[in-house]
Structure formats: C-alpha cells, structure tokens
SELUMVO-583474 format. One line per field, with one value per residue: residue number from 1; x, y, z of N, C-alpha, C in turn. Coordinates in Angstrom, 2 decimals. Layout:
BEGIN
seq	(NUM|...) $
nc1	(X|...) $
nc2	(Y|...) $
nc3	(Z|...) $
cac1	(X|...) $
cac2	(Y|...) $
cac3	(Z|...) $
cc1	(X|...) $
cc2	(Y|...) $
cc3	(Z|...) $
END
This chain:
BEGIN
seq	(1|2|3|4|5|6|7|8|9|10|11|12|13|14|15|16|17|18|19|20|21|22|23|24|25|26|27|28|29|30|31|32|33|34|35|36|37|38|39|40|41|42|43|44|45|46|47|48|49|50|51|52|53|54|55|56|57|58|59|60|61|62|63|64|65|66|67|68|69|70|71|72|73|74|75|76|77|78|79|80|81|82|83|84|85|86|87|88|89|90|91|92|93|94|95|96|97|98|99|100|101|102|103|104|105|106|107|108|109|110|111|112|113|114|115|116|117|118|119|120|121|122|123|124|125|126|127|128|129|130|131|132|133|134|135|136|137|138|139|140|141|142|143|144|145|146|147|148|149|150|151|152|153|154|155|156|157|158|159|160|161|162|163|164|165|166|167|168|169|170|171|172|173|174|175|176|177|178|179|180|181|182|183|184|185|186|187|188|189|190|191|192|193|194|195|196|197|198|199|200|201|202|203|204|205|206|207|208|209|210|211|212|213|214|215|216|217|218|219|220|221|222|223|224|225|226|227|228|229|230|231|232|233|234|235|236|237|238|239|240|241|242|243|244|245|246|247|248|249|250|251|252|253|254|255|256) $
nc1	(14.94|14.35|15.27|13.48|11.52|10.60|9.70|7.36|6.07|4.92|4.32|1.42|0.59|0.77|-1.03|-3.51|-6.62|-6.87|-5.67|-2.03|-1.20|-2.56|-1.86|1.22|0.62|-0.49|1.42|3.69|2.46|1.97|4.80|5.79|4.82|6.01|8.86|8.66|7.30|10.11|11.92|11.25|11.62|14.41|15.41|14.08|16.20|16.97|18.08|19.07|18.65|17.14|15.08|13.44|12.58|10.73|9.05|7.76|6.33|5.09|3.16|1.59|-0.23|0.92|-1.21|-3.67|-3.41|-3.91|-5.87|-7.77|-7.52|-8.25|-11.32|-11.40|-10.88|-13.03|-16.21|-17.40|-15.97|-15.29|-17.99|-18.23|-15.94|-16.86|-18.95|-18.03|-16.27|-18.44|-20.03|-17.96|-17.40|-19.75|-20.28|-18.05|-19.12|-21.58|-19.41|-18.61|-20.38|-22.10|-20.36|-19.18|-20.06|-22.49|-22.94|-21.30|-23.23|-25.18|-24.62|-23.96|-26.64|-27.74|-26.84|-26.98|-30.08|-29.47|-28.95|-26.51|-25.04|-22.54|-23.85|-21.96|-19.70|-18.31|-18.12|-17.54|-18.60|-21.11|-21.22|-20.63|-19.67|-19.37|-16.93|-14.98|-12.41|-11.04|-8.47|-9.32|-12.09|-10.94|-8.94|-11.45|-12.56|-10.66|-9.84|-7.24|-6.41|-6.23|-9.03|-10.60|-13.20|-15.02|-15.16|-16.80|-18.73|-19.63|-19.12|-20.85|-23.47|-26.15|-26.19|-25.89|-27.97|-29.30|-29.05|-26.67|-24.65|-24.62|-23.56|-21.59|-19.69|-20.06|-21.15|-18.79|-17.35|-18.52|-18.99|-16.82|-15.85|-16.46|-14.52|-12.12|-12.81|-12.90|-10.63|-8.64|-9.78|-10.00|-7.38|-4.35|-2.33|-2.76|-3.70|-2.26|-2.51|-1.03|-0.80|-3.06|-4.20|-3.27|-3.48|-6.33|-6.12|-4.94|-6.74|-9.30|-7.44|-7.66|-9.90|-11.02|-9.05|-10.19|-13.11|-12.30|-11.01|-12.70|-14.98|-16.45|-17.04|-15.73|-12.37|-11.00|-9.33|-10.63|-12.12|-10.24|-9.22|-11.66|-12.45|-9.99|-10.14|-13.39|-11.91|-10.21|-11.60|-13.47|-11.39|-10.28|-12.39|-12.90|-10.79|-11.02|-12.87|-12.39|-10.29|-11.46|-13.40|-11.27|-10.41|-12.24|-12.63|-11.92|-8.86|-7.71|-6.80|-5.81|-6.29|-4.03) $
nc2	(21.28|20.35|17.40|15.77|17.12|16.96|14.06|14.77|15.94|14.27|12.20|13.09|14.65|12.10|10.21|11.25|11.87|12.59|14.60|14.75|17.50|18.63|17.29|18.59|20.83|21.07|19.95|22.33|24.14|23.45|23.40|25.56|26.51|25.61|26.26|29.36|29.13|27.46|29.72|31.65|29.99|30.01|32.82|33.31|32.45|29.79|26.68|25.17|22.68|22.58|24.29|23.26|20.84|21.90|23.44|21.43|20.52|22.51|22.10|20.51|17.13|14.59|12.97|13.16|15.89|14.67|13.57|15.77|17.27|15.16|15.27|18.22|17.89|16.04|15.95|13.96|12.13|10.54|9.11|8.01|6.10|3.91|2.96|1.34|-0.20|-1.64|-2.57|-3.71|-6.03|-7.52|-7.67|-10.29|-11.94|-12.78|-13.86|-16.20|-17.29|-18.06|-19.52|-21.90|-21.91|-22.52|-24.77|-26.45|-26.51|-28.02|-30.25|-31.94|-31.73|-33.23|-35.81|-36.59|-37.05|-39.19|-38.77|-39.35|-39.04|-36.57|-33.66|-31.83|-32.98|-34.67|-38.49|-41.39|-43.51|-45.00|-43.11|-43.58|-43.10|-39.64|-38.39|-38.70|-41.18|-41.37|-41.31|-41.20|-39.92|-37.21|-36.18|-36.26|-33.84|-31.88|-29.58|-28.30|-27.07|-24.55|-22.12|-24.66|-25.99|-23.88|-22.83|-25.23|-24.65|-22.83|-23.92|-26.38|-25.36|-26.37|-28.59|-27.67|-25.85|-22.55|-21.37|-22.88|-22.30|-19.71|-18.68|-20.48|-18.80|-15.77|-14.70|-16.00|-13.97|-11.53|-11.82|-11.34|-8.69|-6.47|-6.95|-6.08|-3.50|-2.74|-3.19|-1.43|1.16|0.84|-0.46|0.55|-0.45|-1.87|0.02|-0.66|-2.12|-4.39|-5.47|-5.65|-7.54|-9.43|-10.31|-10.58|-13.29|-14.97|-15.15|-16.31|-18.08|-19.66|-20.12|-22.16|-23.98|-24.35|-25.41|-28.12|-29.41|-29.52|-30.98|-29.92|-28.81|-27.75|-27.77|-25.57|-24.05|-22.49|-21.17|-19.10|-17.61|-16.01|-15.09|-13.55|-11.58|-10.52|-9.07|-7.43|-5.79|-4.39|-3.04|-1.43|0.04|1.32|2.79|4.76|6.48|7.53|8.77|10.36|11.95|13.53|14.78|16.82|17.87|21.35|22.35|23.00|24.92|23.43|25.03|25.43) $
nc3	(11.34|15.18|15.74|17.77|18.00|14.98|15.35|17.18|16.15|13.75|15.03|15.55|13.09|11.11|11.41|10.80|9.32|6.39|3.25|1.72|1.53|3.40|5.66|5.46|5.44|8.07|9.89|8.93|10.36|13.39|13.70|13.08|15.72|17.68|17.38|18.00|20.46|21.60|21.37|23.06|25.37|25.33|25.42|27.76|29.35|29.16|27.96|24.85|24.88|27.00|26.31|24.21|25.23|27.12|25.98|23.57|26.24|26.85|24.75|24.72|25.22|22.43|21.57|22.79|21.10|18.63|18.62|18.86|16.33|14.64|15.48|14.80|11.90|10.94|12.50|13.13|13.84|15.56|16.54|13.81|13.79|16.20|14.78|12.34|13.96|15.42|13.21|11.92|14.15|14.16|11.63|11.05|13.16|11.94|9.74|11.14|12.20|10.10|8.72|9.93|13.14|12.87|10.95|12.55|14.61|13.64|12.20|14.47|15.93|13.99|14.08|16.61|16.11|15.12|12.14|9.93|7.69|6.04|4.51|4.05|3.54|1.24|0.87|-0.81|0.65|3.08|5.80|9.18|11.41|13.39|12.53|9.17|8.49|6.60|3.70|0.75|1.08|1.95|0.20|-2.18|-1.28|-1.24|-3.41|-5.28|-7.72|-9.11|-10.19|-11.15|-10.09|-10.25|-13.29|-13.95|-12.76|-14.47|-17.52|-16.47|-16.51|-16.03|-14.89|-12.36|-9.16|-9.97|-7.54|-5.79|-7.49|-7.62|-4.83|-4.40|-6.18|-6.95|-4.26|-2.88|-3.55|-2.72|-0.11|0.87|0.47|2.36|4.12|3.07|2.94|5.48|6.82|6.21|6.82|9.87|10.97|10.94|9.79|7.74|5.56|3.35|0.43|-0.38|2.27|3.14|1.43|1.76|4.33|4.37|2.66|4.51|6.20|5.12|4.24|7.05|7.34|5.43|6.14|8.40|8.09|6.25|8.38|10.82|9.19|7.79|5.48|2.44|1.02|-0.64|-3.38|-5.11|-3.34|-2.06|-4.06|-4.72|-2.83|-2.31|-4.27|-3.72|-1.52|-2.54|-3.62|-1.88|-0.80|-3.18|-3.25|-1.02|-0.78|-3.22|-2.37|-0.46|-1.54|-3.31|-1.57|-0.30|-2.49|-3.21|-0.96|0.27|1.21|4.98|7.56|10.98|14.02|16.88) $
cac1	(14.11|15.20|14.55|12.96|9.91|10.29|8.83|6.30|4.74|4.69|2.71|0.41|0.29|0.66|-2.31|-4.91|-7.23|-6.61|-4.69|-1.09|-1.22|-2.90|-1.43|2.05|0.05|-0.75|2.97|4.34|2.14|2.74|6.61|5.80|4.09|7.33|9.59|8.30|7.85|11.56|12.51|11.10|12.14|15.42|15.25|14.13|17.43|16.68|19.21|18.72|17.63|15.43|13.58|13.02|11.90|9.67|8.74|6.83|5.57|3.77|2.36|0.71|0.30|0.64|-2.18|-4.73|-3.43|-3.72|-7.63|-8.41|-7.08|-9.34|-12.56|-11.59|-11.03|-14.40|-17.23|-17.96|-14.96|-15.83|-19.14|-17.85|-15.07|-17.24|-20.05|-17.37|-16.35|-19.57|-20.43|-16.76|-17.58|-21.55|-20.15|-17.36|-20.07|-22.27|-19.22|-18.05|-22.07|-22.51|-19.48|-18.37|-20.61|-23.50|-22.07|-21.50|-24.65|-25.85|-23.97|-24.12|-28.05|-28.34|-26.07|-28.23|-31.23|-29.41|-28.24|-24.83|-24.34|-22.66|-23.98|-20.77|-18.69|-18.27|-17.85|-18.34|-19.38|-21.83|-20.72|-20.93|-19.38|-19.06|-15.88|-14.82|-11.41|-10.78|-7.79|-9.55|-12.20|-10.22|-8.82|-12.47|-13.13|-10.08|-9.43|-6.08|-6.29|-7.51|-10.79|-11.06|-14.71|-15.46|-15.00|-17.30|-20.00|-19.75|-19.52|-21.81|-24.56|-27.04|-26.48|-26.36|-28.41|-28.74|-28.15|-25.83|-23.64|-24.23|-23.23|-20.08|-18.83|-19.79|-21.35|-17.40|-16.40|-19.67|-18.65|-15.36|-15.56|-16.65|-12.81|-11.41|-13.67|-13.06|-9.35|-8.01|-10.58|-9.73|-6.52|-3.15|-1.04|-3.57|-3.99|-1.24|-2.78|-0.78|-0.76|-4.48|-5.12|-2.38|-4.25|-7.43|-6.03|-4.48|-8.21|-9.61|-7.34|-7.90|-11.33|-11.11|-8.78|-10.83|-14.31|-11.61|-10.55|-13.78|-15.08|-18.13|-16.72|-14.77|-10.93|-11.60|-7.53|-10.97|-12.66|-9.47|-9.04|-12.60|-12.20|-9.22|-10.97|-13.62|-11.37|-9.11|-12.99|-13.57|-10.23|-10.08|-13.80|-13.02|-9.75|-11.59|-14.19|-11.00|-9.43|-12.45|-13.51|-10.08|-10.47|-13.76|-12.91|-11.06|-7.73|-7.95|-5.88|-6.37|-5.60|-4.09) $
cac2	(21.17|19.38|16.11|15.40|18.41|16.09|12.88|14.79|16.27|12.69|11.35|14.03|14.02|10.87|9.06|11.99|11.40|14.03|14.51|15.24|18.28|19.31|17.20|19.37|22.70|21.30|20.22|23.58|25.22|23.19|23.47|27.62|27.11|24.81|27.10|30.69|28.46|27.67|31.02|32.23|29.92|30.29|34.11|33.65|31.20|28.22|25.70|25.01|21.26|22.38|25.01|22.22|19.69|22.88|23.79|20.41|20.45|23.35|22.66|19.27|15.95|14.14|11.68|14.59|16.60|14.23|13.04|16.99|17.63|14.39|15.55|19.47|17.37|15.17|16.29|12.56|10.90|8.96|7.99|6.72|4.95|3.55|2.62|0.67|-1.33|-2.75|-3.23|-5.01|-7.15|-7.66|-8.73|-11.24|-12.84|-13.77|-15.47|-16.94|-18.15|-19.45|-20.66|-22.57|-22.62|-22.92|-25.79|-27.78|-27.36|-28.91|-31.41|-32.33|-32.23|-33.98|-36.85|-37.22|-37.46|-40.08|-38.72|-39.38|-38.60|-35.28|-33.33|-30.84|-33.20|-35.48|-39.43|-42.94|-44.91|-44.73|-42.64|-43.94|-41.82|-38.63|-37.94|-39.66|-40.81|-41.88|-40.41|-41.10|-38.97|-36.13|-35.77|-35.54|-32.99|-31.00|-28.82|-27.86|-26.58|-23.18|-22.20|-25.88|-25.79|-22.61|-23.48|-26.26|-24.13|-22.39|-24.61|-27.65|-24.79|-26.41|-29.28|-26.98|-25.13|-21.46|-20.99|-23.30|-21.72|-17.99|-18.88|-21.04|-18.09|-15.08|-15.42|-15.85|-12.62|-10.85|-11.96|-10.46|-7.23|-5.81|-6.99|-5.02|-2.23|-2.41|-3.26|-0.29|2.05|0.63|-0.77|0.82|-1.24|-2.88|0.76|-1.08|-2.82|-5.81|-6.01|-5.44|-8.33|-10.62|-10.24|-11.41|-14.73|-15.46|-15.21|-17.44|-19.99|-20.38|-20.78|-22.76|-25.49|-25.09|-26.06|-28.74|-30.06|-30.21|-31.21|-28.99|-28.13|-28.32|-27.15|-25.13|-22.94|-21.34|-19.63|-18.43|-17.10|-15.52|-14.31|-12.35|-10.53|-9.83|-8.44|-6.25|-4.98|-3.69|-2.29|-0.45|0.78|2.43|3.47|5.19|6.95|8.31|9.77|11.46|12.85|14.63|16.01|17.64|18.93|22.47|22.09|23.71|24.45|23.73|25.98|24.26) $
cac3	(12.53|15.89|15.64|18.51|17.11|14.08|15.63|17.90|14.66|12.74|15.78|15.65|11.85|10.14|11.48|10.22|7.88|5.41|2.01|1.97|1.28|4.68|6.74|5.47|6.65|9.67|10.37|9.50|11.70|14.61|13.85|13.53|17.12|18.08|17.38|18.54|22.09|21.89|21.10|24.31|26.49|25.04|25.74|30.07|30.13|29.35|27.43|23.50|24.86|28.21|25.54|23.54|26.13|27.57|24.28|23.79|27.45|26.93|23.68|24.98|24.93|21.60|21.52|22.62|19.86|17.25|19.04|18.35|14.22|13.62|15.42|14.11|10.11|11.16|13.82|13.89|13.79|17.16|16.31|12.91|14.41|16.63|14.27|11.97|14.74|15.34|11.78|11.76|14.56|13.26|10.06|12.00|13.79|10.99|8.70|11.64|12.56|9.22|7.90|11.18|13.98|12.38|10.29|13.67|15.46|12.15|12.40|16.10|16.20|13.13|14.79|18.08|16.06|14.83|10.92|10.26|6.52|6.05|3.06|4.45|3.49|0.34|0.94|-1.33|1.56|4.28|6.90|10.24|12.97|13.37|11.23|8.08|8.80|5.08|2.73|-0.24|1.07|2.46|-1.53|-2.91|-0.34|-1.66|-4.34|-5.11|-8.94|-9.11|-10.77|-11.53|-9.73|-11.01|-14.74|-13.95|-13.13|-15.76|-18.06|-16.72|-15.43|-16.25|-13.81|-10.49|-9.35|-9.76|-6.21|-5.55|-8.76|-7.18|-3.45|-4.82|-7.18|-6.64|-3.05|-2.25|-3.70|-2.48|1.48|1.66|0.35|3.60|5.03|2.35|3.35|6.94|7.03|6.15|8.05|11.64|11.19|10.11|9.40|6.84|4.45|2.10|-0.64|-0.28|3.75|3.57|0.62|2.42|5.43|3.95|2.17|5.63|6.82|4.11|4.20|8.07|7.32|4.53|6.83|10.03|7.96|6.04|9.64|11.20|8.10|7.82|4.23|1.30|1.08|-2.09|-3.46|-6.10|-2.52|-1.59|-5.09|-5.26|-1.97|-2.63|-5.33|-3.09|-0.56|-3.52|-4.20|-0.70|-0.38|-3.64|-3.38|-0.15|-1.20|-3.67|-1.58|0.13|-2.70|-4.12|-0.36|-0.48|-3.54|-3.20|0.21|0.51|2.47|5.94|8.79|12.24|14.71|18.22) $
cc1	(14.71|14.60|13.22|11.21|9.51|9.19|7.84|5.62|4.23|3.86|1.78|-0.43|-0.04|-0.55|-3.47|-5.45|-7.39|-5.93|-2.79|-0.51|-1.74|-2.44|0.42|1.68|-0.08|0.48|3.73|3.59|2.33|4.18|6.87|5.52|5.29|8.03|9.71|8.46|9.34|12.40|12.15|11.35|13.71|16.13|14.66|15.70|17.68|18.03|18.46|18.21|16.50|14.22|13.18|11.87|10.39|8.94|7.30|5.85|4.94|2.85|1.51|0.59|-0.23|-0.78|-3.75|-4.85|-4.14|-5.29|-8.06|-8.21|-8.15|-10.63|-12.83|-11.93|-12.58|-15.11|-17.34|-17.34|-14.84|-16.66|-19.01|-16.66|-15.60|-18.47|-19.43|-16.95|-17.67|-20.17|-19.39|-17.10|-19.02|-21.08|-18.86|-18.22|-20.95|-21.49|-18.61|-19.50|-22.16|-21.72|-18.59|-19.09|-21.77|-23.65|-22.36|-22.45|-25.55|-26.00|-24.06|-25.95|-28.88|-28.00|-26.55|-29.20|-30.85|-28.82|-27.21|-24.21|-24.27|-22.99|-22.54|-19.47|-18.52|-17.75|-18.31|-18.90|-19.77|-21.27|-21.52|-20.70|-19.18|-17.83|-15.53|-12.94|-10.62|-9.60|-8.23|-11.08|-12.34|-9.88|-9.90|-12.83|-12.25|-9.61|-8.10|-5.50|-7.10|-8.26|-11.08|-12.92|-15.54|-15.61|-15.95|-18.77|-20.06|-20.26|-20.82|-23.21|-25.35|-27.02|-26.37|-27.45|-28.77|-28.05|-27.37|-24.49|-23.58|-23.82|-21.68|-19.00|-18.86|-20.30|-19.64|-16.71|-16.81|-18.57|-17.16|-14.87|-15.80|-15.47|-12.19|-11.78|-12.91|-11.36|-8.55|-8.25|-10.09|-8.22|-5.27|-2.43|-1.49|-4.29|-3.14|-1.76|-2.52|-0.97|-2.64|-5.15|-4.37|-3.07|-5.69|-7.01|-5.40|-6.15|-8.95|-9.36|-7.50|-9.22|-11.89|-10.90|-9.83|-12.63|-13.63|-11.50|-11.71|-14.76|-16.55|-18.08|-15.77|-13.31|-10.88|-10.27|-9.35|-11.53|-11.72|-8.93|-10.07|-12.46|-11.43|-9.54|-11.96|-13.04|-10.87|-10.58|-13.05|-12.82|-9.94|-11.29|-13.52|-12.07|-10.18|-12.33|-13.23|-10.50|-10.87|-13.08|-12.30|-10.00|-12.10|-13.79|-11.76|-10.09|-7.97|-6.69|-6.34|-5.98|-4.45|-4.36) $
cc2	(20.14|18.09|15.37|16.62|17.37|14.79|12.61|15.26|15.36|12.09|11.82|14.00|13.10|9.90|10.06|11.36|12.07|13.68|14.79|16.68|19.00|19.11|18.11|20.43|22.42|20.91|21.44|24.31|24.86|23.64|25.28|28.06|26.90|25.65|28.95|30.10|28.36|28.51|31.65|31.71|29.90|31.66|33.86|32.37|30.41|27.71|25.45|23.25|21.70|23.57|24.22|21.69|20.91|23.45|22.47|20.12|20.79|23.24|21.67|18.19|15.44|13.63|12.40|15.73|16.38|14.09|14.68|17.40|16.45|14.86|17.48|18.99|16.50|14.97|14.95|11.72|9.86|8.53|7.23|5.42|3.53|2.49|1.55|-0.34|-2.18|-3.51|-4.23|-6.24|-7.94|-8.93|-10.23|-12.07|-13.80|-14.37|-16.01|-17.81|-19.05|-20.19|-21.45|-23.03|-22.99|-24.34|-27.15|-28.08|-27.93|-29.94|-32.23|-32.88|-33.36|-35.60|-37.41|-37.43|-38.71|-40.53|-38.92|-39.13|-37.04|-34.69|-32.15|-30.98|-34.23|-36.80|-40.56|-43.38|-44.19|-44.29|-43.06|-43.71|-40.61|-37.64|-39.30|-39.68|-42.14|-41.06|-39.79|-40.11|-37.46|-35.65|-35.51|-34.52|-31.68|-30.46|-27.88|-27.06|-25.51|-22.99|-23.63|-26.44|-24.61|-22.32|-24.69|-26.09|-23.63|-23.09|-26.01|-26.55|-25.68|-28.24|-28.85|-26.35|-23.85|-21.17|-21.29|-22.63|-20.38|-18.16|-19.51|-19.78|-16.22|-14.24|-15.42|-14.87|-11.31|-11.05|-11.44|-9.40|-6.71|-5.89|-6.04|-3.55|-1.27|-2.31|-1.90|1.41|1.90|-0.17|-0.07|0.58|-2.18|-1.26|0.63|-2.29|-4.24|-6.31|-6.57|-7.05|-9.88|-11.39|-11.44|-12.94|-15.05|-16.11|-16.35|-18.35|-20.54|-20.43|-21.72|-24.17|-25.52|-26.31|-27.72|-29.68|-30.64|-30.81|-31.07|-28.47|-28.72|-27.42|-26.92|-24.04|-22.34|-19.87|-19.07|-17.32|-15.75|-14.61|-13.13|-11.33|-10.02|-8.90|-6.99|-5.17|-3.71|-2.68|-1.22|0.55|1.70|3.27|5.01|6.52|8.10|9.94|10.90|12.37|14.07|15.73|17.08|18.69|19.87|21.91|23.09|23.95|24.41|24.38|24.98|25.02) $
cc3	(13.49|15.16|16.83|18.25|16.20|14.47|16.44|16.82|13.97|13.45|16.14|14.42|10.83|10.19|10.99|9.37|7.03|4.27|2.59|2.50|2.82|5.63|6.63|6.11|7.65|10.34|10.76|10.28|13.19|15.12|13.86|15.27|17.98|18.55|18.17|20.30|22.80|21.93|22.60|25.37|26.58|25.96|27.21|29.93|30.03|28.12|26.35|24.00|25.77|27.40|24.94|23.92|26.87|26.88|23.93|25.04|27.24|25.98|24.02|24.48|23.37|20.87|21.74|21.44|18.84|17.57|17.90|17.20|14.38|13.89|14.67|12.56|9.96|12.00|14.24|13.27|14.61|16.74|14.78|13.07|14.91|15.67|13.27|12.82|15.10|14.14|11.83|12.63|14.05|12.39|10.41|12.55|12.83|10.25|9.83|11.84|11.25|8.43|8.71|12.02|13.93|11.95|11.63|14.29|14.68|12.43|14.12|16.46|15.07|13.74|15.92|17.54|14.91|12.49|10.53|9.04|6.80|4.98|2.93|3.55|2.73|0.91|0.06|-0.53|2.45|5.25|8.78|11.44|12.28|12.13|10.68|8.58|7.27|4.01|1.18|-0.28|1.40|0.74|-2.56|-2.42|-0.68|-3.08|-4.79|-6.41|-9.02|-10.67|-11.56|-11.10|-10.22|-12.47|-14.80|-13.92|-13.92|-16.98|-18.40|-15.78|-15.08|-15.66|-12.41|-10.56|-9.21|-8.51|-5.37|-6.05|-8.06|-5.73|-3.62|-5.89|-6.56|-5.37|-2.40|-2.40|-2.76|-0.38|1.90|1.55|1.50|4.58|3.94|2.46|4.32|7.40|7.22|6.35|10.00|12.21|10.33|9.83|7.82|5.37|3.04|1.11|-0.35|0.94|3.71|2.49|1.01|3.84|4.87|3.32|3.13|6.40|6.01|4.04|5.50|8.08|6.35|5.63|7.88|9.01|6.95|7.36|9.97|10.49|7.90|6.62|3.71|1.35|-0.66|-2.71|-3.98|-4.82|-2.39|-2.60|-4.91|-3.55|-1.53|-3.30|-4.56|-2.13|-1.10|-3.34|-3.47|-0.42|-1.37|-3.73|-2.30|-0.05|-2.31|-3.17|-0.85|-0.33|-2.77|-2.95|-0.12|-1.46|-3.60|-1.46|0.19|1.98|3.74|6.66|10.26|13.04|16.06|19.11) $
END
C-alpha cells in the first residue's frame, strides 16, 4: 500500500475505540475504497501520485472520518466524552479544595482569629508565626521510609483513631483511583500502564511537596506509595471494563 494511504488510515484508525480486530476491517475497507478511487483517477489521466493525492481528496478529511467510526462504534461518544471531562475536572477540584486550598483558608482564618498552632503541621515548640522555620521540625514532618507510618497503624491501632487510620491508609488509595480511571479515557498518551501510573506519582508527589512547602501537611514516600496503588486500581479496573466490552460486542464494519 502507498504510504502516504498508510498514514491517512492510522489517523483515522488508531485512535478508535474498538478491538483490533475491527479496527483491521475498518482499515482494509478504507484501503479497498483507496484504491478503487485511484484506479479511476488513474484511468481519466491522472499521474500514479495526482490519483493518489485525488484519491484522498475525495475520500475526505481525516479528523471527520475518524469523528464519524467513533459516533457509528458509540451513539454517545460525545456526550460520554464530555461527561468524563467534567467528572475529571469535578473530581480535580475537590482534591485540590481539600488537600490544598482548603488547608490554607484553615490556616489563614485560624491565624487572624489569632490561632497560630498548626495541627497541619507537627512542631515541639510553640508556634508563633505563620510558618515554622525550624529543621528539626521540617524532619518530623517528613517521612522518607516507606510504609513506616502505615505499619504503625497497623500495628499501634489501637492508639488512632479509626478514622484517622482509614483516611491515612486506605483513604489514600480510595482518592486516586478515579486518575487511573480517567487517565486513560481522555488522554492518549496515558493508555500505557506505566505512562499512566508514572503520571500519577508525578501528581502525588507535587502534592505531597506543595502541602510539605506550605506546610498544610505531612511529606509522607507511604501516600505516594498508597496512592500509586490506588491509581494501578483505576487504571486496571477500567482497563478491564475495556477488554470485556470488546469481547461481548460483535465486530462490525462501518461503511464511509
């Protein structure tokens, strides 16, 4: 096949949402439509490149193509598109609300009415401005041995309490499955296992340092741990959901 057929079918194809298996049928039938086109403009005159190049003209533009195979493979492939993005941003808003800005207007109103200990943020001594600008406790504040806090609940339960122990453990796994969800629904570059779980501990640890920095929190390696696992969760649950939608649905073809 030319090549240049080749890499208008791949950007027609490759982004579907389909099995393999269909998006091959729907290749060769494009490349059957391809071809018969080039054959005729071959036959009025035309040049083995300008049937080509006229060949693709007529069959239309890429990006319209590819729009029409997803809403022919899924009536409501827009409004789920659409309906994922808002859930994505939704769910963006609330851990940014409560594990950040929430955090500060805490902190800020507690401070005008004159509070100044942080419970945010571990210190020996009386805190008296705004930030602690102490080394010794910046190092209680961090955690650098994984599941070293997590082994702690466990073991010392029965000095936290429950809902401290379920918000610190699995509370951190629970909040990030929905990026593992979402990742690899609205982004493509993020349907690779590792991009998609690399991604997320990129995310984690800049929220780990920012509530670290502004010191609205603890710098914890176990969330970034437990977080990853939530994320894998998300990502293989919907990975999942995928697979088994493929297999239960009869292959088709679309027409163009």
């Amino acid at each position: 096949m030319d090549k240049k057929f080749e890499s208008y079918i791949d950007q027609i194809v490759n982004d579907l949402d389909c099995d393999k298996a269909e998006k091959k049928e729907i290749a060769e039938e494009i490349s059957d439509h391809l071809k018969l086109l080039k054959q005729e403009f071959i036959e009025q005159g035309y040049s083995d490149e300008d049937a080509i190049n006229k060949a693709l003209e007529c069959f239309g533009d890429e990006k319209q193509l590819r729009n029409g195979y997803k809403e022919s493979i899924s009536p409501y492939y827009k409004l789920f598109k659409i309906s994922n993005w808002i859930i994505f941003y939704l769910f963006s808003f609330i851990v940014l609300w409560k594990l950040i800005f929430q955090r500060i207007l805490e902190r800020v109103i507690n401070y005008r009415n004159g509070f100044t200990q942080n419970h945010y943020f571990f210190s020996d001594e009386v805190q008296s401005g705004f930030f602690v600008f102490n080394l010794d406790a910046w190092k209680l504040n961090a955690n650098l041995i994984p599941f070293k806090n997590t082994l702690n609940y466990v073991i010392n339960h029965d000095r936290f309490n429950l809902d401290t122990i379920i918000n610190n453990t699995l509370g951190n796994i629970l909040i990030f499955i929905p990026l593992g969800v979402f990742l690899p629904i609205l982004f493509k570059r993020y349907t690779s296992f590792s991009r998609a779980i690399t991604f997320s501990i990129i995310v984690s640890f800049t929220l780990e340092a920012l509530q670290f920095l502004l010191q609205i929190g603890q710098f914890d390696i176990d969330d970034l741990i437990l977080n990853a696992i939530g994320s894998m969760v998300g990502f293989l649950f919907i990975k999942l959901i995928f697979k088994f939608r493929n297999v239960v649905r009869k292959p088709r073809l679309f027409g163009v």
